[in-house]
N, C-alpha and C positions, 0 to 999 in steps of 0.2 A: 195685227192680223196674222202674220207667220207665226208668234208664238202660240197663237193658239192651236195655228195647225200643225205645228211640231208638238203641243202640248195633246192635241188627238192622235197623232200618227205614234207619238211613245206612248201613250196608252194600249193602241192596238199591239205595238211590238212586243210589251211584255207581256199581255195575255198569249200571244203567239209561242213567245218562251216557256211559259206555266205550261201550256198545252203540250209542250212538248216532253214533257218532266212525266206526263205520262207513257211508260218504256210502247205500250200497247200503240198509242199512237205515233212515236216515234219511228217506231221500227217495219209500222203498217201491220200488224202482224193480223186485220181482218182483211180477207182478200176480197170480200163483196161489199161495195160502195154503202150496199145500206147499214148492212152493222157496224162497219165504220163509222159512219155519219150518227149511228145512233150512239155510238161510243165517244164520239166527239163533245156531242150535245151531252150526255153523262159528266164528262169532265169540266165541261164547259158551267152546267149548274154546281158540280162541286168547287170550281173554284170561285164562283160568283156568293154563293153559301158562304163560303171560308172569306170573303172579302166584306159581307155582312157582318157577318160575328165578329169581326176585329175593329170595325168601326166603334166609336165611344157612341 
């Protein structure tokens, strides 16, 4: 039972990480919640995209 939930909670942390790797979202640089959030969701399908394509 705990590996599993450490096997979910490190999943969540390294998308956390990826998301970060964008400077945009790092840095905050949208000062209004929503284009943020739409920006988030942007990087969020590209890294989900890029985790498709590298699967066999």
């Amino acid at each position: 039972m705990e590996k599993a939930i450490y096997r979910e909670r490190n999943h969540v942390e390294r998308f956390f990480n990826k998301l970060k790797q964008f400077r945009r979202i790092a840095t905050r640089y949208d000062k209004l919640g929503a284009t943020f959030f739409a920006f988030v969701q942007l990087a969020s399908v590209r890294i989900w995209l890029r985790s498709i394509e590298s699967t066999p």
